[in-house]
Structure formats: structure tokens, C-alpha cells
VMD Tcl script that builds the backbone (N, CA, C; Angstrom):
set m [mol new atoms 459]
animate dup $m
set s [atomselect $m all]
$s set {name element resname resid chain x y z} {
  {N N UNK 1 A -6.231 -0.520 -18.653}
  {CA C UNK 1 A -5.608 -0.695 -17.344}
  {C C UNK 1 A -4.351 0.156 -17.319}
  {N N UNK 2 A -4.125 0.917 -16.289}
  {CA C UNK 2 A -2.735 1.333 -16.345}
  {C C UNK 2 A -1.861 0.860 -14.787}
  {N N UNK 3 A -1.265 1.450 -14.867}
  {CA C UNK 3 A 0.335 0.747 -14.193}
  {C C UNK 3 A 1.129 1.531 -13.984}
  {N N UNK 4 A 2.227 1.871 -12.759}
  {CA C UNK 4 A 3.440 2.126 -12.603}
  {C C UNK 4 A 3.806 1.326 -11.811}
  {N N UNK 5 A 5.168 1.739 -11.345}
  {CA C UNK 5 A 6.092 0.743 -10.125}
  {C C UNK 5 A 6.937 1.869 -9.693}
  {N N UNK 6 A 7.298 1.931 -8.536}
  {CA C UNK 6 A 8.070 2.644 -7.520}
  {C C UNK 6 A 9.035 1.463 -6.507}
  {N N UNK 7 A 9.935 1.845 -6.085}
  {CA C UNK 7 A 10.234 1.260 -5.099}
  {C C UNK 7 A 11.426 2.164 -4.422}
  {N N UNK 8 A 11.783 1.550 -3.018}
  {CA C UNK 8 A 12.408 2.065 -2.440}
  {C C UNK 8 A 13.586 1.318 -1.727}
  {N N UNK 9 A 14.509 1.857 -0.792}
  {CA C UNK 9 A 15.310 0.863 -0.875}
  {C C UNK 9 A 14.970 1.261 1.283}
  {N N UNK 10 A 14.581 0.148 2.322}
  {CA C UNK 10 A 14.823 0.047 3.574}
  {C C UNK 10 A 16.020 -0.112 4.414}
  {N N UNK 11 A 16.546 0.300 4.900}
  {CA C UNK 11 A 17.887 -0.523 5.780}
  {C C UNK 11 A 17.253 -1.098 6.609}
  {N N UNK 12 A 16.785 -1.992 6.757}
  {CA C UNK 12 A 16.097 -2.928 7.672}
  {C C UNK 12 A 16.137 -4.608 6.829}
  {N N UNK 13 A 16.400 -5.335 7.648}
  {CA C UNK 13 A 16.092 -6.759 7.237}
  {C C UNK 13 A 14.496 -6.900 7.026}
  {N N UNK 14 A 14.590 -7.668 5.610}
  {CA C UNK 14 A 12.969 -7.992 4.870}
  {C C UNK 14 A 11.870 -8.270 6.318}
  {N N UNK 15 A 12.274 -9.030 7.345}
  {CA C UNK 15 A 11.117 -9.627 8.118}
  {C C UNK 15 A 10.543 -9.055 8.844}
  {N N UNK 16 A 11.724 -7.465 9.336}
  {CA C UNK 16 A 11.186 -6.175 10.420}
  {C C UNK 16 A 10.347 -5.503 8.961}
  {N N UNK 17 A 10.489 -5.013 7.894}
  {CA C UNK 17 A 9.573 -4.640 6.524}
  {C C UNK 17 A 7.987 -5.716 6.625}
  {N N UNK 18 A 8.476 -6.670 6.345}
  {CA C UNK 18 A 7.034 -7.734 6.303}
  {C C UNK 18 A 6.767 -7.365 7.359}
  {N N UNK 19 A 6.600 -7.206 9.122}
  {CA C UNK 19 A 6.196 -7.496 9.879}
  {C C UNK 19 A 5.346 -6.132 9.614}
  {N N UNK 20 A 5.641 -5.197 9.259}
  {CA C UNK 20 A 4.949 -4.324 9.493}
  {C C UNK 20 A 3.704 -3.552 7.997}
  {N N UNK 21 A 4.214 -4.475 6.641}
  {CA C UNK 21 A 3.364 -4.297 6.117}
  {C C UNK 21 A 2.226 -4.996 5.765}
  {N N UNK 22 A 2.523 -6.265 6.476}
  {CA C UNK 22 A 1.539 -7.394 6.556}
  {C C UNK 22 A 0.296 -7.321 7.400}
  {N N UNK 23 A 0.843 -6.570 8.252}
  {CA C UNK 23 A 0.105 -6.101 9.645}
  {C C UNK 23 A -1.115 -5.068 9.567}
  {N N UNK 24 A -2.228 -5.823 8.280}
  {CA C UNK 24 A -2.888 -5.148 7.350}
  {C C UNK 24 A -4.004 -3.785 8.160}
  {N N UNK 25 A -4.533 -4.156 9.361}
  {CA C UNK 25 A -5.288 -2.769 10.246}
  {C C UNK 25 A -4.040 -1.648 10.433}
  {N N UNK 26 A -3.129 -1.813 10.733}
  {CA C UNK 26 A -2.197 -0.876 10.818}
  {C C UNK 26 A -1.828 0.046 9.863}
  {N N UNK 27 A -2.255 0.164 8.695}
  {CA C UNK 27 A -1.809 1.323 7.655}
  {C C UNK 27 A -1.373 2.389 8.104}
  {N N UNK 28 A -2.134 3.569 8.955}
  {CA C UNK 28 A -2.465 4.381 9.332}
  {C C UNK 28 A -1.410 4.755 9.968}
  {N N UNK 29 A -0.477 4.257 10.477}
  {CA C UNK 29 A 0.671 4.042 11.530}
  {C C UNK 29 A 1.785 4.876 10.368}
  {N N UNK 30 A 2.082 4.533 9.147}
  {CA C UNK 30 A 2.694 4.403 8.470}
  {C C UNK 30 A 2.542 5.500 7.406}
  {N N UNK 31 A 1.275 5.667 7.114}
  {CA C UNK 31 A 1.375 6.000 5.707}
  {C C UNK 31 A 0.439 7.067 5.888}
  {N N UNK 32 A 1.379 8.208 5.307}
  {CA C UNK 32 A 0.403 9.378 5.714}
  {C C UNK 32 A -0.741 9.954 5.016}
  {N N UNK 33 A -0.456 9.289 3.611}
  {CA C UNK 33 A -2.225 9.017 3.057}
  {C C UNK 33 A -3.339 8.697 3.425}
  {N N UNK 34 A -3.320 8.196 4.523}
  {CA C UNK 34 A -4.347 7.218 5.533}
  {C C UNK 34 A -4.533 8.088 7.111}
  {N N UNK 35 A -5.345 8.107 6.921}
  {CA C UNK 35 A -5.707 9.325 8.630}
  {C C UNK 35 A -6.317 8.663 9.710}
  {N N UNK 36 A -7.051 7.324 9.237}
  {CA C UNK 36 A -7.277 6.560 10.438}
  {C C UNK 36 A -7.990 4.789 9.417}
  {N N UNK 37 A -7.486 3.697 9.895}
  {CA C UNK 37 A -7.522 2.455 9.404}
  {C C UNK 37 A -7.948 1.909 10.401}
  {N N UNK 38 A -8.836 0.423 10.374}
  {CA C UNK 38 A -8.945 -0.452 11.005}
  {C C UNK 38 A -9.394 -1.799 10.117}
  {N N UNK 39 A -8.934 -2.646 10.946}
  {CA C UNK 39 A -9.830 -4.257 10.183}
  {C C UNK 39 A -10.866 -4.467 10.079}
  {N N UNK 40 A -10.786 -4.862 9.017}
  {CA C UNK 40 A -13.225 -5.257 9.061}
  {C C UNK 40 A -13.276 -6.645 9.105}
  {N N UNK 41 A -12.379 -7.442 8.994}
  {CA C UNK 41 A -12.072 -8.964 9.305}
  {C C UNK 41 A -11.594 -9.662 10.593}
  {N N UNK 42 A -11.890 -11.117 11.026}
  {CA C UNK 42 A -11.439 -11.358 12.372}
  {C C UNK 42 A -9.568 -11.587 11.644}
  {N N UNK 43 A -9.137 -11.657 10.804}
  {CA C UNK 43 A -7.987 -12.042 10.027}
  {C C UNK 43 A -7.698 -11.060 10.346}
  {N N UNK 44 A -5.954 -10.549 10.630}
  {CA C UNK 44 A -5.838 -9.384 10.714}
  {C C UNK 44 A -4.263 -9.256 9.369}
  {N N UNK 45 A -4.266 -10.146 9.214}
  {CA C UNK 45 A -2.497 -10.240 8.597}
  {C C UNK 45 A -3.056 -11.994 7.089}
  {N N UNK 46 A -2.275 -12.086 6.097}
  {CA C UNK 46 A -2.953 -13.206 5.495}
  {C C UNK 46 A -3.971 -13.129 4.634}
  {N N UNK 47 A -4.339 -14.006 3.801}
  {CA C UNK 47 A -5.019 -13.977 2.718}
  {C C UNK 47 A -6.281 -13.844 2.895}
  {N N UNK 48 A -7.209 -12.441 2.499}
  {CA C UNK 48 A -8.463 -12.659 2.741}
  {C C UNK 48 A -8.780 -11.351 4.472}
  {N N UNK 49 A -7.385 -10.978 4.780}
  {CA C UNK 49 A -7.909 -10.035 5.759}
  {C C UNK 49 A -8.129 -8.705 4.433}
  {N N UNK 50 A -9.254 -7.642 5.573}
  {CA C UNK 50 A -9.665 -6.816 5.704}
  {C C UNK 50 A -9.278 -5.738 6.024}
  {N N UNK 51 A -9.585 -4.343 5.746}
  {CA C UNK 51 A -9.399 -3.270 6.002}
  {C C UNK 51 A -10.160 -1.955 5.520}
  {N N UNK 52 A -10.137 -1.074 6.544}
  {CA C UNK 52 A -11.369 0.544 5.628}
  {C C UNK 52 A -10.364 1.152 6.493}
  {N N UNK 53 A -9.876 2.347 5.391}
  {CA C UNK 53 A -8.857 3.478 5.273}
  {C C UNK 53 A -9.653 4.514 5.306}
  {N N UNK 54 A -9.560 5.498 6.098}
  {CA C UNK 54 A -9.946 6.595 5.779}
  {C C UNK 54 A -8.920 7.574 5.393}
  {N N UNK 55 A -9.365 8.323 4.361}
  {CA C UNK 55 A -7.812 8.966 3.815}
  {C C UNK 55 A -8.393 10.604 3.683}
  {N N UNK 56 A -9.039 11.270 4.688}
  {CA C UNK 56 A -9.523 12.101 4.847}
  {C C UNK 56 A -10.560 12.509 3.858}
  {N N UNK 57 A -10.905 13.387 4.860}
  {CA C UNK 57 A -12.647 14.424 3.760}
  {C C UNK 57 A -13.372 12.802 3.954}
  {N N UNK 58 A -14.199 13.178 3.013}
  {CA C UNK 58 A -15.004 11.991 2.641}
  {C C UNK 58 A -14.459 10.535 2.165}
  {N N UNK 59 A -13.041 10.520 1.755}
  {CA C UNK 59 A -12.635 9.985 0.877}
  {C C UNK 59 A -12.042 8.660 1.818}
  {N N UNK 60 A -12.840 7.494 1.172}
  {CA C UNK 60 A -12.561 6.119 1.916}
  {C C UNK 60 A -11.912 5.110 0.899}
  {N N UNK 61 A -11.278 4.015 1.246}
  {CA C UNK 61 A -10.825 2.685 0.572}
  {C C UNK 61 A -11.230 1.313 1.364}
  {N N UNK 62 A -12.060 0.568 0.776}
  {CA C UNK 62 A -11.783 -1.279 1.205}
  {C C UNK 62 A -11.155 -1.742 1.068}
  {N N UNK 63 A -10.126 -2.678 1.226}
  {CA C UNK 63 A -9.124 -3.139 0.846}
  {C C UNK 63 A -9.331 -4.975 1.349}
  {N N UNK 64 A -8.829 -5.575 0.501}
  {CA C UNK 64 A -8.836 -7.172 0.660}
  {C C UNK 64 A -7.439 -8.068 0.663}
  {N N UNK 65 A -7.057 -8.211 0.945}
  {CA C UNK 65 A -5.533 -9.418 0.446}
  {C C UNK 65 A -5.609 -10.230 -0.201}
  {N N UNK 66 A -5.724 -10.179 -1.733}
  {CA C UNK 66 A -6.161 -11.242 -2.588}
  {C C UNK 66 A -4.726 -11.962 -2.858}
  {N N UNK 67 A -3.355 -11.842 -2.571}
  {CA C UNK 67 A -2.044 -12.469 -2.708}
  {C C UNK 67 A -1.284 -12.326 -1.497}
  {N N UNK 68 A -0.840 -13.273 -0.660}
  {CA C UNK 68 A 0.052 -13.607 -0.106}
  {C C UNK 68 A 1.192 -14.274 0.072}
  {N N UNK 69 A 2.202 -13.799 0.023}
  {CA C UNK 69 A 3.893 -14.417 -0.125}
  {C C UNK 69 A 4.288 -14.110 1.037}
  {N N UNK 70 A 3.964 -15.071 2.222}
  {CA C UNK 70 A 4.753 -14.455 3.550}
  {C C UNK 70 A 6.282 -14.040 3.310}
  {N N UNK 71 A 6.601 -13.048 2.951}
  {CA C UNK 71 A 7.989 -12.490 3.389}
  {C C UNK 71 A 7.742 -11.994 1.913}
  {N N UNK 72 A 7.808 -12.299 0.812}
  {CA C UNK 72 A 7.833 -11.823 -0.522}
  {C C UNK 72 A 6.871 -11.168 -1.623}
  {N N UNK 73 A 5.596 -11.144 -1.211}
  {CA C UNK 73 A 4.774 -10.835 -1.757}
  {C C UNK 73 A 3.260 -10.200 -1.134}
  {N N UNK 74 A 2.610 -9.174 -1.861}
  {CA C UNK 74 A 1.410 -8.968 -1.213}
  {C C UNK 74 A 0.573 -8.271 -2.160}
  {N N UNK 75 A -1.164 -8.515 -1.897}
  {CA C UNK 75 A -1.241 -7.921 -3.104}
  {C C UNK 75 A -2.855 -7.062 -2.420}
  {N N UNK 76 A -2.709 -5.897 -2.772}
  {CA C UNK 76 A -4.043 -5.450 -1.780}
  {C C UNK 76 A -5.224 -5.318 -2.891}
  {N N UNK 77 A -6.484 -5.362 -3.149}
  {CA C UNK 77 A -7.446 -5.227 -3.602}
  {C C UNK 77 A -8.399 -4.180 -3.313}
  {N N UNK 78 A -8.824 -2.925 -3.874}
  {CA C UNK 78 A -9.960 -1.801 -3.358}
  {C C UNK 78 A -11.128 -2.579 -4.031}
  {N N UNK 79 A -11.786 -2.820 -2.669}
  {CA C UNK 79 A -13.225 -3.816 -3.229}
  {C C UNK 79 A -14.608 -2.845 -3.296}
  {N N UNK 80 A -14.242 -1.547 -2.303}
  {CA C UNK 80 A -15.360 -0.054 -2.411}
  {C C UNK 80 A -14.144 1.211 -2.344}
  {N N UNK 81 A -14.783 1.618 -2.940}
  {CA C UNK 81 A -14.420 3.212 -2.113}
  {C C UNK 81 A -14.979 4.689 -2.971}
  {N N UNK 82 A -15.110 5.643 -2.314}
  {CA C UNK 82 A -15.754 6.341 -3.192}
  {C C UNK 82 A -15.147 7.362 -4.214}
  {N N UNK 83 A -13.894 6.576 -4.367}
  {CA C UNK 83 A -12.452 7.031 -5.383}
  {C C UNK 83 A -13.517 6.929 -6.678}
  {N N UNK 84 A -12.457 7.499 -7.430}
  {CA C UNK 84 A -12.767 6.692 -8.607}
  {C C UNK 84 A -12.469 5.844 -9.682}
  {N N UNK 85 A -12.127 4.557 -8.267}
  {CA C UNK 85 A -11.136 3.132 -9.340}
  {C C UNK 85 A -12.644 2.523 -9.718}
  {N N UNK 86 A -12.507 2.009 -10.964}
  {CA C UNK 86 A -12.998 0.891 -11.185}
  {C C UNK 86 A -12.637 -0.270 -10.719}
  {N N UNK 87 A -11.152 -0.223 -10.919}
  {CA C UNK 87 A -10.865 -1.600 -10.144}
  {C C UNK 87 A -9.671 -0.996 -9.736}
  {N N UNK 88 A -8.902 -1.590 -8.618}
  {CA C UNK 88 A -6.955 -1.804 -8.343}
  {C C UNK 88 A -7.010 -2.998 -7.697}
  {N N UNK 89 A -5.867 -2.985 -8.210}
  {CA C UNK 89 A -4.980 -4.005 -6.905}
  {C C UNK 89 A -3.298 -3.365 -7.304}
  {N N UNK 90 A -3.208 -3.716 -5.990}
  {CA C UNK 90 A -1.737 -2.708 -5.308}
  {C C UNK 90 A -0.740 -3.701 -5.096}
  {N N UNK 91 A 0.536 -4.322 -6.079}
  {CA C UNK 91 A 1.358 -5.329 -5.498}
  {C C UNK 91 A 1.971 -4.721 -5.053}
  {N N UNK 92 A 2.559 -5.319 -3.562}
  {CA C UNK 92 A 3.867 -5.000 -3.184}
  {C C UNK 92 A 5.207 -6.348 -3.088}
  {N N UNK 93 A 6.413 -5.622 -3.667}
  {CA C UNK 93 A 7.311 -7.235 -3.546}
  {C C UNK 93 A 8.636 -6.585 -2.450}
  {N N UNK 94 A 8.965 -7.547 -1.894}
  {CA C UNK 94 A 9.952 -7.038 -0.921}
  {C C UNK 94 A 11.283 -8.056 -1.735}
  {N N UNK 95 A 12.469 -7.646 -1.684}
  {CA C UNK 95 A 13.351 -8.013 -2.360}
  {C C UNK 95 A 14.683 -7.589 -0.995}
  {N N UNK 96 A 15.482 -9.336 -0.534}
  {CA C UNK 96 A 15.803 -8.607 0.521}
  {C C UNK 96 A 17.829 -8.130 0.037}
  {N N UNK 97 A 18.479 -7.370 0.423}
  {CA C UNK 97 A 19.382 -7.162 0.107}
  {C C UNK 97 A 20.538 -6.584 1.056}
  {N N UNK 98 A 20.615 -8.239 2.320}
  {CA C UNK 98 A 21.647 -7.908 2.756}
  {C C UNK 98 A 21.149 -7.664 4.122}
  {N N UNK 99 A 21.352 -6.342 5.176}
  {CA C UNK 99 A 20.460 -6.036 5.839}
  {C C UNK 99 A 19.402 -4.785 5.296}
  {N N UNK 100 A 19.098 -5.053 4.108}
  {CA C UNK 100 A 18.607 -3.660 3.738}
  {C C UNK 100 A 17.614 -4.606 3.219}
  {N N UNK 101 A 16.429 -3.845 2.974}
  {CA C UNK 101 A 15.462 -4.543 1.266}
  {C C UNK 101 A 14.483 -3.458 0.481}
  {N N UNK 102 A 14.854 -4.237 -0.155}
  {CA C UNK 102 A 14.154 -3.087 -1.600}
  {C C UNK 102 A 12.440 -3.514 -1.561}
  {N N UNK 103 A 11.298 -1.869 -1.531}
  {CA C UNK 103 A 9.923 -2.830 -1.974}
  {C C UNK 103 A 9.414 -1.968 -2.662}
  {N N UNK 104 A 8.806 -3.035 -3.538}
  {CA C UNK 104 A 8.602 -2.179 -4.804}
  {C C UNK 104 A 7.075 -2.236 -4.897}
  {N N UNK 105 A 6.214 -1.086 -5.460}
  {CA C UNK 105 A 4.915 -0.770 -5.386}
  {C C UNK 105 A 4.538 -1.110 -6.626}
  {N N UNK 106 A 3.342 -1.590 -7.312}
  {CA C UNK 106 A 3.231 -1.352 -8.689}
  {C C UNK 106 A 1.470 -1.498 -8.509}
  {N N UNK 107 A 0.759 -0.508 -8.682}
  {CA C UNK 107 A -1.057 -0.430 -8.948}
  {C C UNK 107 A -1.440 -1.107 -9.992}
  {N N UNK 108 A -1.963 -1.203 -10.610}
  {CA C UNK 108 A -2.869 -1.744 -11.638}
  {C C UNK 108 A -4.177 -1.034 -11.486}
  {N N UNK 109 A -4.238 0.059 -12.499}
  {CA C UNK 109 A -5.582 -0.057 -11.871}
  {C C UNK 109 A -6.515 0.743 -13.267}
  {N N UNK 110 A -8.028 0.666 -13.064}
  {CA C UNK 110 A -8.724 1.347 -13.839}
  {C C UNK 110 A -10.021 1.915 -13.622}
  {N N UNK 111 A -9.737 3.510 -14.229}
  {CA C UNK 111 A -10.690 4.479 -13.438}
  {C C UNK 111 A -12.039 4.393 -14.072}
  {N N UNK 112 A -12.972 4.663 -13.191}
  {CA C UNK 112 A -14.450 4.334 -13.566}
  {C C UNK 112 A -14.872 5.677 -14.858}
  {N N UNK 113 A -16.077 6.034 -15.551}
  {CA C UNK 113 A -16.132 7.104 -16.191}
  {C C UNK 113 A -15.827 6.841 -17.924}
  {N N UNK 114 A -15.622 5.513 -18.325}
  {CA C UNK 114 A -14.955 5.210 -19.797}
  {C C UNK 114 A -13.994 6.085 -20.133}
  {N N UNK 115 A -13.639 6.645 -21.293}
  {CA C UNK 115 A -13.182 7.566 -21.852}
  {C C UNK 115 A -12.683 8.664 -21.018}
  {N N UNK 116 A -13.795 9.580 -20.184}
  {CA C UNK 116 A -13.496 10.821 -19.403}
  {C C UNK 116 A -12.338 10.181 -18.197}
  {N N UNK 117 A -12.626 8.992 -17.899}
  {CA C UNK 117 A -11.879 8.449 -16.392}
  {C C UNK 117 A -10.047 8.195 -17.220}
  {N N UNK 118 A -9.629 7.665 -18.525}
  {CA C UNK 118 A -9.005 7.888 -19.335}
  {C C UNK 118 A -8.396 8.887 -19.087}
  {N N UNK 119 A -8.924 10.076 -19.895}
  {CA C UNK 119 A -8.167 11.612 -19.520}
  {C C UNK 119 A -7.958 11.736 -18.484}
  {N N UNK 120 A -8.813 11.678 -17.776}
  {CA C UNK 120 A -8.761 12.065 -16.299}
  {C C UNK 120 A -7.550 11.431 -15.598}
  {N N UNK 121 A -6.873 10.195 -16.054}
  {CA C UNK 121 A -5.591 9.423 -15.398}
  {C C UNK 121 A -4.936 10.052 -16.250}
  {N N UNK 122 A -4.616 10.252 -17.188}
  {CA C UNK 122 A -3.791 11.015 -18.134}
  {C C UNK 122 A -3.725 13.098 -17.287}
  {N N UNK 123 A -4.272 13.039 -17.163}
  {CA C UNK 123 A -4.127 14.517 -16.679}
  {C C UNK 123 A -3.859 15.111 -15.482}
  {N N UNK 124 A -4.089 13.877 -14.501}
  {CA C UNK 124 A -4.191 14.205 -12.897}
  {C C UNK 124 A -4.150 13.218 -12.000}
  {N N UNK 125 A -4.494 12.073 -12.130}
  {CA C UNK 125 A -4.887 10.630 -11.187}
  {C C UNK 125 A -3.047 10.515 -11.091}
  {N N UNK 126 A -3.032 10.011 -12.649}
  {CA C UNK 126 A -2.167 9.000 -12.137}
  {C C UNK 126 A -1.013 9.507 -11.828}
  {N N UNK 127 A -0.777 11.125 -11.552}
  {CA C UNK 127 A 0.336 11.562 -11.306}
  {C C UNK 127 A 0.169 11.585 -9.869}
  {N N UNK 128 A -1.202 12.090 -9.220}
  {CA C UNK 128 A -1.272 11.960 -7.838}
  {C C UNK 128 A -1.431 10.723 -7.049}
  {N N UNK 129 A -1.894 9.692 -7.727}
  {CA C UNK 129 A -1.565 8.308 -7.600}
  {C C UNK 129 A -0.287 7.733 -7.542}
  {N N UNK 130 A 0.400 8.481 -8.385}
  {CA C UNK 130 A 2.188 8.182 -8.129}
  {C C UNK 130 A 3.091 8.798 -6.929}
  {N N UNK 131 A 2.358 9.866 -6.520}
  {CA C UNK 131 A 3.177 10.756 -5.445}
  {C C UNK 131 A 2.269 10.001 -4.226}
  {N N UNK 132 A 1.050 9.755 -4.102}
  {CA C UNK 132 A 0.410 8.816 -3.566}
  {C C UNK 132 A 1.278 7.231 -2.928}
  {N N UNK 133 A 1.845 6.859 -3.671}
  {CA C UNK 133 A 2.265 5.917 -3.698}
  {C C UNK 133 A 4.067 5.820 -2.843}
  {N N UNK 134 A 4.999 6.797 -3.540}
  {CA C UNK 134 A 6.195 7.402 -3.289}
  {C C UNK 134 A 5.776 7.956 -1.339}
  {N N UNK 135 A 4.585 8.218 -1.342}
  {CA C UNK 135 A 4.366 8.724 0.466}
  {C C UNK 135 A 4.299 7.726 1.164}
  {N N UNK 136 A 3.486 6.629 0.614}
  {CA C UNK 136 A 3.313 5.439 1.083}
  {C C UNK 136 A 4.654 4.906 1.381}
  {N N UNK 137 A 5.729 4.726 0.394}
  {CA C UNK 137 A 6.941 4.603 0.469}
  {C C UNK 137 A 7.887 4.190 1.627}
  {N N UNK 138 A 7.623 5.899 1.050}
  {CA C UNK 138 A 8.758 7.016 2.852}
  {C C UNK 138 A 8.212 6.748 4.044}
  {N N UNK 139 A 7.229 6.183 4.283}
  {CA C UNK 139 A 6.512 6.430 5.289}
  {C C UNK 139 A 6.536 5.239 5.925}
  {N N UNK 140 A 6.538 4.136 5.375}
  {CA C UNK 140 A 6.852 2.489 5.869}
  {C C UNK 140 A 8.499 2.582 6.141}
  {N N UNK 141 A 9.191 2.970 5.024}
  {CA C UNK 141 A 10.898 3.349 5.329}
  {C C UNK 141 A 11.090 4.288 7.014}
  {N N UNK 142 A 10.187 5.001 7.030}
  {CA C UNK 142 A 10.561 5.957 8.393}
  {C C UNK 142 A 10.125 5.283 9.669}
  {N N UNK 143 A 9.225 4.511 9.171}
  {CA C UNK 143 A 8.604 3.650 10.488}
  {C C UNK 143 A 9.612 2.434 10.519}
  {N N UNK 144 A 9.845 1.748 9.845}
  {CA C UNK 144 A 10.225 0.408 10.158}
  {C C UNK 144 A 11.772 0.726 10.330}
  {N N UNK 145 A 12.943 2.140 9.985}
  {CA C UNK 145 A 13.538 2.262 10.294}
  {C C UNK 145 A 14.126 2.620 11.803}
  {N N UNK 146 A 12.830 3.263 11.734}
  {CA C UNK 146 A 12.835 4.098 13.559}
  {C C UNK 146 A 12.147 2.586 14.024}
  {N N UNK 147 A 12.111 1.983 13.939}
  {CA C UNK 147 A 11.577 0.688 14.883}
  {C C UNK 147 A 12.741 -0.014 15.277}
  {N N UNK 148 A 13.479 -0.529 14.148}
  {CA C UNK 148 A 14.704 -0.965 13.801}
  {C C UNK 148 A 15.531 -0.625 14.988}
  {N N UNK 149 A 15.603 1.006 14.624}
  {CA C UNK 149 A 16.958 1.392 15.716}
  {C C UNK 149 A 16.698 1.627 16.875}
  {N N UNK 150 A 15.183 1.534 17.179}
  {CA C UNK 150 A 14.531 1.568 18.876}
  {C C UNK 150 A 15.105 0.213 19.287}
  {N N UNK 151 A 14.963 -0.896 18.022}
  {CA C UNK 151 A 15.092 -2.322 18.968}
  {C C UNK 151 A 16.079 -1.892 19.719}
  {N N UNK 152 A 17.702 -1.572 18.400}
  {CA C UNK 152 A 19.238 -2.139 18.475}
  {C C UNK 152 A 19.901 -1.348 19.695}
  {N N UNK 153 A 18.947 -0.077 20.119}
  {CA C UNK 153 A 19.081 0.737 20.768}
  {C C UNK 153 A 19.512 0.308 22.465}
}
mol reanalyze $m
mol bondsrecalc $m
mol representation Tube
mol addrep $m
């Protein structure tokens, strides 16, 4: 299994952050890894909703909510895709600090292929999996900031 963690720091209060990463069909809005998202569940937010990412070319993700911490916790699950995880799940923790909050990313994950899928995270995945991740980031920070100052506006 391997692992990193990223995080970032929002100027936004934790609940304008949750509102918008909870808001599980919406990826796409946000994160420029993702080129077009929708729900595959009547759940749209909560334990057990749904989602299919398309993250261009051919290249798709399922995703499940196997952990929910309204305001503190979330945990996404790739249940298909034609990546090549064997398995992930994607925590995210929001940590609030003030009017700002910190959220931190951390994958878990393991690539299909034994041995070759091994190298293969060692040589290339998991670095683009990390810059992968860092976009995801910036990209919830730019949205939920520019939301922020549309409200106060």
C-alpha cells in the first residue's frame, strides 16, 4: 500500500470548505483533474453517495463515500475505473483555524500489476498522483475562496 498527505491552508471558514467538498456530483466545478462529474446515486452528499468522474481521454473514476465526518472528515473510495488502482481510498480532513482551515489529502492506495504496478508507483504514478492531488488542492482553495468573497461582496 502506499501513501502520501498534502494539505493546504483555505481562508474560508471550515463549513463554506465542507459545503463544497461534500457536495459529492460537483467535483468537476473544482478540480481540474475532472472534466465532467455527475452522481450515480439518489444521495448526493453523505455516506454511501455516488459519483463517475471523467478525467479526460478514456480515463474514468467511481467513487463511493465510505467515511463521513460532517464538517471533519471524508473518505472517497474508487470502486471502478480504468486507472490502474487496485484499490484507493482518498481521506480528506478539514482542520478549522480561525477563519481559515487547513485540508489535508492523504490516498492510500495500491496499483494493480504485482511487482510491475510497484515500479510503476515508484517511477511515475505516484509522483503524478501527488501533483494530481496538490491540483485538486488549488482548485477547491480557488473555488471556495472566490465563493467566499462573492458572498461578503
Amino acid at each position: 500500500m502506499s501513501t502520501f498527505t498534502t494539505s493546504i491552508v483555505i481562508n474560508a471558514p471550515s463549513d463554506e470548505v465542507w459545503a463544497t467538498l461534500a457536495d459529492i456530483p460537483s467535483i468537476h466545478e473544482w478540480n481540474p483533474g475532472v472534466e465532467a462529474s455527475h452522481g450515480t446515486s439518489e444521495e448526493t452528499t453523505g455516506l454511501g453517495a455516488t459519483r463517475h468522474c471523467d478525467l479526460g481521454g478514456r480515463n474514468f473514476l467511481d467513487e463511493e463515500v465510505v467515511k463521513y465526518e460532517t464538517g471533519r472528515r471524508l473518505t472517497m473510495r474508487i470502486v471502478d475505473s480504468n486507472m490502474p488502482f487496485r484499490s484507493a481510498d482518498i481521506h480528506f480532513r478539514l482542520e478549522p483555524e480561525g477563519n481559515a482551515t487547513t485540508v489535508s489529502v492523504s490516498p492510500d492506495y495500491r496499483l494493480k500489476y504485482g511487482p510491475v504496478g510497484a515500479v510503476m508507483d515508484r517511477l511515475m504514478v505516484r509522483n503524478m498522483y501527488e501533483k494530481g492531488m496538490n491540483g485538486l488542492l488549488r482548485g477547491l482553495k480557488e473555488h471556495v475562496e472566490a465563493r467566499v468573497a462573492g458572498v461578503k461582496d
